[in-house]
N, CA, C and O of each residue as an XYZ file, in Angstrom:
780
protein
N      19.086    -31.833     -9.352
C      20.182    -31.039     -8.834
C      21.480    -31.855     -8.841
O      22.465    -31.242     -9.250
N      21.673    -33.237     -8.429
C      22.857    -34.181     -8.405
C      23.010    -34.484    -10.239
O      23.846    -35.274    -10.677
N      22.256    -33.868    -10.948
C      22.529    -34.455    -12.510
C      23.632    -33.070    -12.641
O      24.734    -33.091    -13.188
N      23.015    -31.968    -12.012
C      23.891    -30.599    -12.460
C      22.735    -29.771    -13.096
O      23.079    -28.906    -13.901
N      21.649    -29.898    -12.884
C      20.105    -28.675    -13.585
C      19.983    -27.717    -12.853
O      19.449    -27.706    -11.744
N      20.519    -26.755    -13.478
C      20.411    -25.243    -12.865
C      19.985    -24.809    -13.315
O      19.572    -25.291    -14.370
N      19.489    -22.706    -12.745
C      18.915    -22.123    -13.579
C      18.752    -22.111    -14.772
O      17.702    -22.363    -15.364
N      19.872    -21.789    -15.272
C      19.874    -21.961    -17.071
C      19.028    -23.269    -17.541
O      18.224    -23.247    -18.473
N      19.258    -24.126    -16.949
C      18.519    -25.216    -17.438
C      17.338    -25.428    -17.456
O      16.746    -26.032    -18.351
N      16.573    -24.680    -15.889
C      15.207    -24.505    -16.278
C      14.575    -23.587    -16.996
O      13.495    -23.966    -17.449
N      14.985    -22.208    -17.314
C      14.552    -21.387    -18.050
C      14.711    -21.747    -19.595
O      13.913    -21.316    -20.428
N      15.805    -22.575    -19.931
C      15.495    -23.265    -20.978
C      14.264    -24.063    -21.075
O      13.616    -23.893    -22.108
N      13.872    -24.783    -20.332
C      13.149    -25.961    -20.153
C      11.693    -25.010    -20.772
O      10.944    -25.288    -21.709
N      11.677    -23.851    -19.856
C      10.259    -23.151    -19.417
C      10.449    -22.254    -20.982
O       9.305    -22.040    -21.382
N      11.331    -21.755    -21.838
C      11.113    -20.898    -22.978
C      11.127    -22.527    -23.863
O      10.640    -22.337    -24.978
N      11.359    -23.368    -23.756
C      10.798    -24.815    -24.770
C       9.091    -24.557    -24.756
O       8.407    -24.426    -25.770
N       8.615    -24.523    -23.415
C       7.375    -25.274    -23.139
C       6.702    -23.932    -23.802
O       5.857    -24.006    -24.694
N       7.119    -22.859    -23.327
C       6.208    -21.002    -23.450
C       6.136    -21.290    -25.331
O       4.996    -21.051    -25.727
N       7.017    -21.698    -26.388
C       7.162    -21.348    -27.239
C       6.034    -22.387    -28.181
O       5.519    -22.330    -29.298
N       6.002    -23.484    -26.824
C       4.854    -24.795    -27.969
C       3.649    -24.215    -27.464
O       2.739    -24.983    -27.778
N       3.178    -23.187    -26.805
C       2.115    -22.080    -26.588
C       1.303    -22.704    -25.378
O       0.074    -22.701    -25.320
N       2.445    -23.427    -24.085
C       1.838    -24.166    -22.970
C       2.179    -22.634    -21.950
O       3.001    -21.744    -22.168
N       1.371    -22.759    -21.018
C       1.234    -21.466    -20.434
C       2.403    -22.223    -18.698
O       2.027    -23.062    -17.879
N       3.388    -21.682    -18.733
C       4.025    -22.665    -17.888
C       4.364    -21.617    -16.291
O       4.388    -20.387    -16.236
N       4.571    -22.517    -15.244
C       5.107    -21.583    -13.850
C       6.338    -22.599    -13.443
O       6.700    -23.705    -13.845
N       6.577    -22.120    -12.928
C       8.076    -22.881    -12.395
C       7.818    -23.052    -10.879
O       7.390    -22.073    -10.267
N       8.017    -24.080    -10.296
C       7.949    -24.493     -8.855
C       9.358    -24.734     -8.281
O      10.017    -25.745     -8.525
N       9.791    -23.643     -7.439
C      11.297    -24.055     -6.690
C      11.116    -23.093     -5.259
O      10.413    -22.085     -5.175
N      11.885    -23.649     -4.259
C      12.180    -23.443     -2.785
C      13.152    -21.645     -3.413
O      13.844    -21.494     -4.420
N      12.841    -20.760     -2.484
C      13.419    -19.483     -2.060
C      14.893    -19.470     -2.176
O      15.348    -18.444     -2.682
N      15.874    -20.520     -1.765
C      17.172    -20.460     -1.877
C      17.676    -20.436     -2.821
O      18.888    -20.229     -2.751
N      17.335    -20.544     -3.600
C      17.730    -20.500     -5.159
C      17.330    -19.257     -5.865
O      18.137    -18.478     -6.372
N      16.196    -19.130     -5.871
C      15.733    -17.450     -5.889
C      16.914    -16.349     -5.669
O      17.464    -15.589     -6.466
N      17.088    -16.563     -4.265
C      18.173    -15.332     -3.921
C      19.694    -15.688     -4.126
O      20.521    -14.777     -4.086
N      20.064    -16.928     -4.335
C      21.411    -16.935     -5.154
C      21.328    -16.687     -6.450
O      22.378    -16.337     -6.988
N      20.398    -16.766     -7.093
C      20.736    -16.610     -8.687
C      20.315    -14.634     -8.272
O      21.110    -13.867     -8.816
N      19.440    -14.097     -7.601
C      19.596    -12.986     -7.784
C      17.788    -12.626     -7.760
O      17.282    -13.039     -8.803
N      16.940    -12.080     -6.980
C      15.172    -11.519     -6.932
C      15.279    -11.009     -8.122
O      14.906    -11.649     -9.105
N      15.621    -10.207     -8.186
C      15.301     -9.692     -9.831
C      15.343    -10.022    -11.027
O      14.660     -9.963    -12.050
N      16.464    -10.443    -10.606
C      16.831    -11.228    -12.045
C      16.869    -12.768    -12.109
O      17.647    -13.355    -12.861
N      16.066    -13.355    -11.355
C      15.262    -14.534    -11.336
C      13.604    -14.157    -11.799
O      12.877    -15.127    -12.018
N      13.195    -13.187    -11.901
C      11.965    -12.371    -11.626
C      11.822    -12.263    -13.639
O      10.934    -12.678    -14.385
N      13.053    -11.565    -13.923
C      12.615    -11.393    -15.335
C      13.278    -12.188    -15.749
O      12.389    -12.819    -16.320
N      14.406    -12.884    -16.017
C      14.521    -14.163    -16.411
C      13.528    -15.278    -16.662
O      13.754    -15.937    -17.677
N      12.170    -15.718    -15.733
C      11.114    -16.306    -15.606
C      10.164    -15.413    -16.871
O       9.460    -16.294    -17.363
N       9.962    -14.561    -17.331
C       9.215    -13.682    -17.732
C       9.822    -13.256    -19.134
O       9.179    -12.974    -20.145
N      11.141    -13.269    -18.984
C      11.845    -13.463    -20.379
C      11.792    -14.794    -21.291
O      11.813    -14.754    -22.521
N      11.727    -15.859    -20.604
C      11.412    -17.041    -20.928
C       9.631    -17.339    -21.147
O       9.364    -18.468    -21.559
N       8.666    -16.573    -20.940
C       7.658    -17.070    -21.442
C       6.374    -17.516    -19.912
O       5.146    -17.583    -19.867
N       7.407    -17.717    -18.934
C       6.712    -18.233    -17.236
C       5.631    -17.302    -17.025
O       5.691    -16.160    -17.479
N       4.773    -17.670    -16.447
C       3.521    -16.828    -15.923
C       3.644    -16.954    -14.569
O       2.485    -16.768    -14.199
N       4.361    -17.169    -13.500
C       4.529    -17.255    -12.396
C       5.533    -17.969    -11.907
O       6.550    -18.096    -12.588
N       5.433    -18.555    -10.654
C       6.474    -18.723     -9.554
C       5.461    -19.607     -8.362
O       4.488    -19.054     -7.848
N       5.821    -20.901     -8.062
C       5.431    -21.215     -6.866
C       6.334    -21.193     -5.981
O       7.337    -21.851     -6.257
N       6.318    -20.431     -4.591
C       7.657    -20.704     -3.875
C       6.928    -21.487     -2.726
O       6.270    -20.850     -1.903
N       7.025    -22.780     -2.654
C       6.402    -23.437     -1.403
C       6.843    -22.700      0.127
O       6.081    -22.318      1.015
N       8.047    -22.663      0.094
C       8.971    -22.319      1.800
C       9.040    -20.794      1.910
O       9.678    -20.123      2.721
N       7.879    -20.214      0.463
C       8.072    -18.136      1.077
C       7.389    -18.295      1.382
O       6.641    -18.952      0.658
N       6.712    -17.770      3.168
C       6.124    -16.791      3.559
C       5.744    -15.548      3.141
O       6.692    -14.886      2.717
N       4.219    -14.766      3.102
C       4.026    -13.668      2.715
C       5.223    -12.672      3.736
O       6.043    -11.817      3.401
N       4.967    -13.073      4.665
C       5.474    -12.013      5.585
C       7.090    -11.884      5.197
O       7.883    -10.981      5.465
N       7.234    -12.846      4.630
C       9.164    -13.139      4.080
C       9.065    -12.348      2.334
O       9.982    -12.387      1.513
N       8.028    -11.837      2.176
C       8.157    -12.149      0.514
C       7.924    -10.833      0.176
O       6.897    -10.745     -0.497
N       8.721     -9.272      0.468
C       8.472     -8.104      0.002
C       9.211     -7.596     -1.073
O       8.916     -6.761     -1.927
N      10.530     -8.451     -0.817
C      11.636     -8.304     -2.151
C      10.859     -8.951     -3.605
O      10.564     -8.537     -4.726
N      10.761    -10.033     -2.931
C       9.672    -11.109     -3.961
C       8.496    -10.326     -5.010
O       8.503    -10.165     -6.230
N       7.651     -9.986     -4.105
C       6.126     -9.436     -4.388
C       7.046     -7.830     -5.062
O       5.992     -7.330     -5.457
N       7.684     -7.188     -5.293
C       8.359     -6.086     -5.569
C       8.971     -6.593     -7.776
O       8.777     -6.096     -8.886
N       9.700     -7.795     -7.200
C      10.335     -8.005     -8.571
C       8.784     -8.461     -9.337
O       8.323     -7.796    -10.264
N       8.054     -9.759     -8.750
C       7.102     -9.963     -9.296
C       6.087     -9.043    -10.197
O       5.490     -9.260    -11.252
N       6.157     -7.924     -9.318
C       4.991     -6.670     -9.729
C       6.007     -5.989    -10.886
O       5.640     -5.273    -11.818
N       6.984     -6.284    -10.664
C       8.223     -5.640    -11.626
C       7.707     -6.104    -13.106
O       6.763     -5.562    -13.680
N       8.354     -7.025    -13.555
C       8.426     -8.039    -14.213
C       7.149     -8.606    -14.938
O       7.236     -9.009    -16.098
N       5.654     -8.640    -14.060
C       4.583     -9.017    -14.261
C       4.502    -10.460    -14.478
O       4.105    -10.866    -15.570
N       4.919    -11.482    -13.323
C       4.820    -12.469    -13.472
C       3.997    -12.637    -12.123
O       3.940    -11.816    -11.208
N       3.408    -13.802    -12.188
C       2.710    -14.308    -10.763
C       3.243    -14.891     -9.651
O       3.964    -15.872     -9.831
N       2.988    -14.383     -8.200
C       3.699    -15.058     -7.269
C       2.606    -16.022     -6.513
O       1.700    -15.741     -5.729
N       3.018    -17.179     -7.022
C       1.681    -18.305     -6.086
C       2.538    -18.874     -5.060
O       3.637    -19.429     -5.069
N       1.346    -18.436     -3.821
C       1.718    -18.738     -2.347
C       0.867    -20.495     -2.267
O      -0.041    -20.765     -3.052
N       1.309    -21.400     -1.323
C       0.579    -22.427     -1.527
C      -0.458    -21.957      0.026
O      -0.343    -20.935      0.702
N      -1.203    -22.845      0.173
C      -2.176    -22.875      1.109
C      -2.379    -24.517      1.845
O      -2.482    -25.459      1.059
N      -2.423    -24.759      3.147
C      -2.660    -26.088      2.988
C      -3.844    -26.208      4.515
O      -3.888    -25.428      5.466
N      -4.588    -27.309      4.305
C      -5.225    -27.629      5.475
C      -5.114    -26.953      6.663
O      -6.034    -26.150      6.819
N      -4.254    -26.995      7.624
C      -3.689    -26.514      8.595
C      -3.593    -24.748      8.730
O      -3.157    -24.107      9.686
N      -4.205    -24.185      7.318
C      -3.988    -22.744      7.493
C      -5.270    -22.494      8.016
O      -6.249    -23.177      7.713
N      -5.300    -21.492      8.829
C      -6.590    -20.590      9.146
C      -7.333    -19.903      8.232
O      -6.730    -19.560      7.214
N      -8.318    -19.654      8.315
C      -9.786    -18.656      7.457
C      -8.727    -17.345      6.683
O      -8.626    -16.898      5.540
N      -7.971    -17.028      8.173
C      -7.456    -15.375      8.387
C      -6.378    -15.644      7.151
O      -6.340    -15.002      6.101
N      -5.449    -16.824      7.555
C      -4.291    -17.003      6.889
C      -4.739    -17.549      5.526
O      -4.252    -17.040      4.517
N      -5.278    -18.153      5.462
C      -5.703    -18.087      3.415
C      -6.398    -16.409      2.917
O      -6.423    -15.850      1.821
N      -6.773    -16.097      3.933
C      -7.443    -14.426      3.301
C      -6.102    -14.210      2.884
O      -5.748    -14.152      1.707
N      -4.996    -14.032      4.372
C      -4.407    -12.909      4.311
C      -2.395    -13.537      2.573
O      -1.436    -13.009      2.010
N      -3.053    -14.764      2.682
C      -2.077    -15.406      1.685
C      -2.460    -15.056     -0.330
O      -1.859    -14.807     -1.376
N      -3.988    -15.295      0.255
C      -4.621    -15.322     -1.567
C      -4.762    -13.584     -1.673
O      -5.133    -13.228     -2.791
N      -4.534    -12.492     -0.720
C      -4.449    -10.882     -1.604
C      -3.177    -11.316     -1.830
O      -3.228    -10.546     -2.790
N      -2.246    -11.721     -1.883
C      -0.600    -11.618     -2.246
C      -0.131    -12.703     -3.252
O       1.003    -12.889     -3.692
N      -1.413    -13.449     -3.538
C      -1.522    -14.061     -4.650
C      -1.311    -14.064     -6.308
O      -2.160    -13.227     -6.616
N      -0.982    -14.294     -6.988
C      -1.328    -14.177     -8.539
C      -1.778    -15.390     -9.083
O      -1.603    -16.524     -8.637
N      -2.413    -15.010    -10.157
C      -2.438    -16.611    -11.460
C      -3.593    -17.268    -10.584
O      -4.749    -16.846    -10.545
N      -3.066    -18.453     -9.833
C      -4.063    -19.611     -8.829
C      -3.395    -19.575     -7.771
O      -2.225    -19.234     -7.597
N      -4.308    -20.006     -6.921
C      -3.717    -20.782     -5.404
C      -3.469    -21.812     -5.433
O      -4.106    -22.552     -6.182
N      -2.491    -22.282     -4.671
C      -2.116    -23.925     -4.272
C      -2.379    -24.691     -3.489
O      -1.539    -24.764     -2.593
N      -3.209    -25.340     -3.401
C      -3.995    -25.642     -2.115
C      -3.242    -26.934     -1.820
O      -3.718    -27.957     -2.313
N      -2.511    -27.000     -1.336
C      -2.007    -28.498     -0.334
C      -3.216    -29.208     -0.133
O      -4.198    -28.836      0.509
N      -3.000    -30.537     -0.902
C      -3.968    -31.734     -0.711
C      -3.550    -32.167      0.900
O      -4.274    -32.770      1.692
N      -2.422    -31.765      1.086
C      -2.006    -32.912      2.664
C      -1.180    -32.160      3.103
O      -0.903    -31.109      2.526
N      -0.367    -32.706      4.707
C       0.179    -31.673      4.468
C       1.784    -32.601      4.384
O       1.842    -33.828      4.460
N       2.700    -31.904      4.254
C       4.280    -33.045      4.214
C       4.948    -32.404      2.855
O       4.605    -31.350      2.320
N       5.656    -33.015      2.564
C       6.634    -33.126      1.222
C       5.438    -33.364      0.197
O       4.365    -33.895      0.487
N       5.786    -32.912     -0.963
C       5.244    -33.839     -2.228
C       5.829    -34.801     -2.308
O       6.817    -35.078     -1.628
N       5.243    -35.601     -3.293
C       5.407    -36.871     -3.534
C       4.231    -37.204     -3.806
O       3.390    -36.362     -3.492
N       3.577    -38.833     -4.634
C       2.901    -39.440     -5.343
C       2.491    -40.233     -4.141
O       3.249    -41.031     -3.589
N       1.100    -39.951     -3.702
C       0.414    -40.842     -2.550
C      -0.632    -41.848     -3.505
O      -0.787    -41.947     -4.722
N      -1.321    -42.600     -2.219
C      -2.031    -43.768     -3.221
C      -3.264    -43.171     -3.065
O      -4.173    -43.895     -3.470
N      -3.811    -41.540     -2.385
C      -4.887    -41.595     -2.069
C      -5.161    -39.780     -2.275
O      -4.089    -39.295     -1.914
N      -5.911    -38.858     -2.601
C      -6.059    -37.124     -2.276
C      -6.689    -37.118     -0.717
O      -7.673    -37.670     -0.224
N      -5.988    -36.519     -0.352
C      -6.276    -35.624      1.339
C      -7.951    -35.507      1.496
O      -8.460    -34.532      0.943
N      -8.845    -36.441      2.219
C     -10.322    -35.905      2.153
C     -10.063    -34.558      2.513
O     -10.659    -33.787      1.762
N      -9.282    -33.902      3.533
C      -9.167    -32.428      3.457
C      -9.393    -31.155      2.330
O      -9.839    -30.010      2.408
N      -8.765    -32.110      1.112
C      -8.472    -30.864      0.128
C      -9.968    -30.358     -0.479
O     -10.225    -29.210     -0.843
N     -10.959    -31.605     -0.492
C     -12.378    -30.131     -1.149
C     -12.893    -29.248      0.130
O     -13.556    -28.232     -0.074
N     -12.546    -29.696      1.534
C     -13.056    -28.584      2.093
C     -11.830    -27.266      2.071
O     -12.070    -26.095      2.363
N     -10.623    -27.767      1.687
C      -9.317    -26.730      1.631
C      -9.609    -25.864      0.582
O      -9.385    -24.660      0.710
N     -10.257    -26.496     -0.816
C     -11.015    -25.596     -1.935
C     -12.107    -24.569     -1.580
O     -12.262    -23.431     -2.024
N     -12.807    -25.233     -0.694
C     -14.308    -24.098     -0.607
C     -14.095    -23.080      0.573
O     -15.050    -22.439      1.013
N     -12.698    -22.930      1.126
C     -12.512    -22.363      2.313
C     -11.684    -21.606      0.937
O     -12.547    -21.292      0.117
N     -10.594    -21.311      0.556
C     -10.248    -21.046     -0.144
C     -10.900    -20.181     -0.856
O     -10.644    -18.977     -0.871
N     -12.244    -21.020     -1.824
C     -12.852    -19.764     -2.838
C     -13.510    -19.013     -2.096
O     -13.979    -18.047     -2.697
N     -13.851    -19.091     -0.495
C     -14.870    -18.138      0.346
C     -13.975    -16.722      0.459
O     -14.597    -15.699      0.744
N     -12.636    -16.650      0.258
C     -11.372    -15.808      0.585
C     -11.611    -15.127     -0.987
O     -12.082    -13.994     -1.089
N     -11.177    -16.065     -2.379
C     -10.484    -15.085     -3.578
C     -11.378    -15.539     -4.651
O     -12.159    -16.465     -4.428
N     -11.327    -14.960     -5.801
C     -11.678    -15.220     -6.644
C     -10.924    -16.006     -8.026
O     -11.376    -16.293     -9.134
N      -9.619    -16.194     -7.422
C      -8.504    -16.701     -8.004
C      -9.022    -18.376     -8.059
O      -9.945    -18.967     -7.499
N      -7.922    -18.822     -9.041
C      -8.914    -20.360     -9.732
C      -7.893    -21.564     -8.002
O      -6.822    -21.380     -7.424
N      -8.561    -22.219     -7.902
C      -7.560    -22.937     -7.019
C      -7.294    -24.381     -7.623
O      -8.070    -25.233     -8.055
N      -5.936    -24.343     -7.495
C      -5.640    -25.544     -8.216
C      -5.012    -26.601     -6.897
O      -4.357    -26.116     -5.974
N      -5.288    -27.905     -6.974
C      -4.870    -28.768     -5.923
C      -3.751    -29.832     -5.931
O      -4.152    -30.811     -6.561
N      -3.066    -29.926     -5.677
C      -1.520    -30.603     -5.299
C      -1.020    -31.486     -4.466
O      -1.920    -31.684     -3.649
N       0.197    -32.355     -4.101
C       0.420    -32.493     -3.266
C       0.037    -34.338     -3.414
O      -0.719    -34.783     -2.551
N       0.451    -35.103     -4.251
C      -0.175    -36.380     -3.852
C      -0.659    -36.797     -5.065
O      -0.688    -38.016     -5.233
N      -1.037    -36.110     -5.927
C      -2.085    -36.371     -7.054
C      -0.895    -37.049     -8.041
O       0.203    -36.526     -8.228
N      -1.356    -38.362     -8.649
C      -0.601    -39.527     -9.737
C      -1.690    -40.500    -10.253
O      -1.262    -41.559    -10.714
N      -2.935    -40.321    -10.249
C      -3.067    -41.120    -10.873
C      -4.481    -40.844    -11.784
O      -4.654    -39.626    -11.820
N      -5.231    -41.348    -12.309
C      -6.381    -40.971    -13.339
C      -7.508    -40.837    -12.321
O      -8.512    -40.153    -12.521
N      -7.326    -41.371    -11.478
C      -8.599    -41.757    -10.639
C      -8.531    -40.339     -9.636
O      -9.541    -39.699     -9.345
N      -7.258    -40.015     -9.212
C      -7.221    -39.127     -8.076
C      -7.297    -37.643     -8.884
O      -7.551    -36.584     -8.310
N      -7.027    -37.780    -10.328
C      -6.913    -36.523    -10.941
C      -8.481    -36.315    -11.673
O      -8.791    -35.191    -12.067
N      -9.108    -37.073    -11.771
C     -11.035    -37.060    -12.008
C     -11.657    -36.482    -10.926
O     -12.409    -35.519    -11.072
N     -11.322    -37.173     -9.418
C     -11.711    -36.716     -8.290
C     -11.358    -35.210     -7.696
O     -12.208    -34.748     -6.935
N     -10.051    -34.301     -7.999
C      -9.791    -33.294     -8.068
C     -10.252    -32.129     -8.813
O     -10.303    -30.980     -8.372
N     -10.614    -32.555    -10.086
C     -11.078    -32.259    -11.432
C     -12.603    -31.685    -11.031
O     -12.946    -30.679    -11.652
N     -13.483    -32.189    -10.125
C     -14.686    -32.646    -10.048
C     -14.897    -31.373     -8.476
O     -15.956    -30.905     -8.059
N     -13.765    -31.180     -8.045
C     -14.162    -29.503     -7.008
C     -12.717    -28.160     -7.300
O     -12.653    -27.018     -6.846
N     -11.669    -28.944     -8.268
C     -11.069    -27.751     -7.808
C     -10.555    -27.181     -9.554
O     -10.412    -27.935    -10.517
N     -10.397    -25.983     -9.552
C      -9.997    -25.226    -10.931
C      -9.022    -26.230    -11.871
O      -9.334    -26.639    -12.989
N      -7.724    -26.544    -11.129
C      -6.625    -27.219    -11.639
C      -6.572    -28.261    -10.713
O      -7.073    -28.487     -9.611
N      -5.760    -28.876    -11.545
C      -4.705    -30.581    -10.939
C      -3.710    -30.234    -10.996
O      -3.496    -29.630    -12.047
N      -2.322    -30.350     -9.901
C      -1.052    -29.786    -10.175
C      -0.758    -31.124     -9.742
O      -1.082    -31.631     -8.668
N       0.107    -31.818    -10.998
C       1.230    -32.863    -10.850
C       2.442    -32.420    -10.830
O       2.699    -31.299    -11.269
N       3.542    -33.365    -10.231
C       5.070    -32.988    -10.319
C       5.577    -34.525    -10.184
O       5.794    -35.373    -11.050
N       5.674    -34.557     -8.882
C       6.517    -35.473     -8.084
C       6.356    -36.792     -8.824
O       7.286    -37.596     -8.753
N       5.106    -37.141     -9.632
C       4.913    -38.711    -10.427
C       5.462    -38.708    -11.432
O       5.915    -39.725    -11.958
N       5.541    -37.431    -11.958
C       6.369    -37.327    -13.424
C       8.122    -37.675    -13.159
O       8.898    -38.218    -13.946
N       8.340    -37.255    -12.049
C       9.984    -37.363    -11.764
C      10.030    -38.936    -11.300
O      10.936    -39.651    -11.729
N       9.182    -39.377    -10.549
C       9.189    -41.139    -10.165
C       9.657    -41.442    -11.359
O      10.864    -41.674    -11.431
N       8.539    -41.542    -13.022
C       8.633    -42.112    -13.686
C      10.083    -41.582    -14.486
O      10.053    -42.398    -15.407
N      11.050    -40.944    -14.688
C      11.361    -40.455    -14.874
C      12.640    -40.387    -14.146
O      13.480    -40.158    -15.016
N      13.161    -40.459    -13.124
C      13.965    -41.292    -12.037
C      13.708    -42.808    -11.926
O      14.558    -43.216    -11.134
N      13.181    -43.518    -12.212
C      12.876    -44.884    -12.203
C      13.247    -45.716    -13.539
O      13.588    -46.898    -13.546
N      13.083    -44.661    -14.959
C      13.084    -45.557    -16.026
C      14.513    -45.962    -16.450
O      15.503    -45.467    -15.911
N      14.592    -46.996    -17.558
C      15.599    -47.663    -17.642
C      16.904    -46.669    -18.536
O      18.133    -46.639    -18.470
N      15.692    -45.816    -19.489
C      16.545    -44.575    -20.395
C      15.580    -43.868    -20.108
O      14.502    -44.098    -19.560
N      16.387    -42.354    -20.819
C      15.693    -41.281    -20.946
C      14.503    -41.320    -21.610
O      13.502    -40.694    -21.259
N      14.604    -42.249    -22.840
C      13.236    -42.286    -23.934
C      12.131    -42.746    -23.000
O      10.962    -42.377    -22.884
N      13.007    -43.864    -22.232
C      11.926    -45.060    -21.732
C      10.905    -43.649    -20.709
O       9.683    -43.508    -20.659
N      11.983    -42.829    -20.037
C      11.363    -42.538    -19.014
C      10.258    -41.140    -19.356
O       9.457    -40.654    -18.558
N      10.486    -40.746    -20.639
C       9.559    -39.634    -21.899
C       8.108    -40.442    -21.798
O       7.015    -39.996    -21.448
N       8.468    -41.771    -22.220
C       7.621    -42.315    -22.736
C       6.391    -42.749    -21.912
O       5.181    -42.740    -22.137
N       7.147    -43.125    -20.887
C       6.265    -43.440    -19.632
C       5.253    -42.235    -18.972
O       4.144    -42.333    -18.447
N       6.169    -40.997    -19.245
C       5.558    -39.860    -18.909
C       4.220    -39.699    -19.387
O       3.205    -39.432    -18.744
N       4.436    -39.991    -21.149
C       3.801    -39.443    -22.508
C       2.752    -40.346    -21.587
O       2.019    -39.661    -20.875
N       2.640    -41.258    -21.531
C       1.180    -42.033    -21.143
C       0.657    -41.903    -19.489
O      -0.498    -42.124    -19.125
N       1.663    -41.539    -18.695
C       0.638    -40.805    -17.299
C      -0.360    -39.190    -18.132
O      -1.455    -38.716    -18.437
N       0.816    -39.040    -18.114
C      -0.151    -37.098    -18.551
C      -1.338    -37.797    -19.431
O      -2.498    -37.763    -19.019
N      -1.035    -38.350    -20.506
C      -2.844    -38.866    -21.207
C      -3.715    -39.289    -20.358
O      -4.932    -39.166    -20.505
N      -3.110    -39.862    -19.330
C      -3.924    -40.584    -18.412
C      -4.765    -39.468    -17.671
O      -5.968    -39.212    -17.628
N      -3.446    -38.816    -17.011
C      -4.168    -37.244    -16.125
C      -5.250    -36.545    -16.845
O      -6.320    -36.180    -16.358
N      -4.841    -36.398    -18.078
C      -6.238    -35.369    -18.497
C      -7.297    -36.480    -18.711
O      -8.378    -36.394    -18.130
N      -7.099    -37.211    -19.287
C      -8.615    -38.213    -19.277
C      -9.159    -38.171    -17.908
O     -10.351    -37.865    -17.870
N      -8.698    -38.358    -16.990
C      -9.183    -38.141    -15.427
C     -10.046    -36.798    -15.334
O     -11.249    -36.693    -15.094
N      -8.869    -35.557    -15.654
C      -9.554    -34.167    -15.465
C     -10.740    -34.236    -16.586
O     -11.787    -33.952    -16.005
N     -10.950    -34.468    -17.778
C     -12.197    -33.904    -18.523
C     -13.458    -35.340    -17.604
O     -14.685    -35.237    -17.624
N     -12.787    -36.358    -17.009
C     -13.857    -36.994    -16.565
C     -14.795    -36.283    -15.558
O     -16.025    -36.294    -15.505
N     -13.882    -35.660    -14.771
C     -14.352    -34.994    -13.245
C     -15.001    -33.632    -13.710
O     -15.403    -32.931    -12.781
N     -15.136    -33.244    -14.708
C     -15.131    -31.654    -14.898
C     -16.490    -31.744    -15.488
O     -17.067    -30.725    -15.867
């Protein structure tokens, strides 16, 4: 956001990734949503190739405009889920679901921890007792070891926050591609280990 990456910039980003035939969702906070416009954040995402939407900070109970363009448009609205939710409140989160669930490894900010939440496989099997939707787990996950161990109870591995470390940290842009290019090899060698 301090470089100047706005909408336009991610829907570029997301019709790059849709067109090399990667099945992509976009992860951003609600405030942005309703300044660029529900609807037309809705098919914009969907014009570009996106199969969904994670909004960490919507509430179902906040999300009727949301769940309206979504159903519009036919893109997915993924609600996250984390430890701390109730039986009732993952039921009543995964019907308003699309695509996967997000199961919060922990609970806090993202960011790249040194360790996955022992919470998150019982956050998975509480989870699949609710939907039939794939649950993918988040929140912490950076490294080969933690992405084998994820791999090994839950549908997906959702990285973010390690890719931007490396990537905010490197010396250039190439450097910081490059660095990327060899975590992600790393990540899936982890996931086909655990699977």
């Amino acid at each position: 956001m301090r470089a100047g990456t706005n909408a336009s910039d991610v829907f570029t980003a997301l019709k790059t990734a849709s067109d090399c035939g990667v099945a992509s969702v976009v992860m951003t906070y609600w405030n942005p949503i309703q300044k660029y416009g529900v609807d037309k954040f809705a098919q914009s995402i969907a014009d570009n190739g996106g199969s969904g939407v994670i909004t960490p900070d919507l509430t179902i109970e906040e999300s009727a405009q949301w769940l309206v363009a979504t159903d519009k448009h036919q893109i997915n609205p993924i609600y996250v889920v984390a430890p701390s939710s109730s039986d009732e409140r993952i039921g009543k989160v995964t019907s308003k679901t699309g695509g996967f669930v997000y199961a919060a490894s922990i609970m806090g900010v993202t960011g790249a921890r040194t360790s996955v939440s022992v919470d998150a496989r019982d956050l998975v099997s509480r989870v699949r007792s609710k939907t039939s939707l794939p649950v993918a787990v988040g929140l912490g996950v950076s490294t080969r070891e933690q992405a084998r161990e994820v791999a090994g109870y839950a549908d997906g591995v959702i990285v973010g926050s390690a890719f931007i470390k490396l990537l905010l940290n490197a010396t250039s842009e190439q450097a910081g591609l490059d660095a990327i290019s060899v975590l992600a090899k790393e990540l899936v060698a982890g996931v086909r280990e655990g699977r």
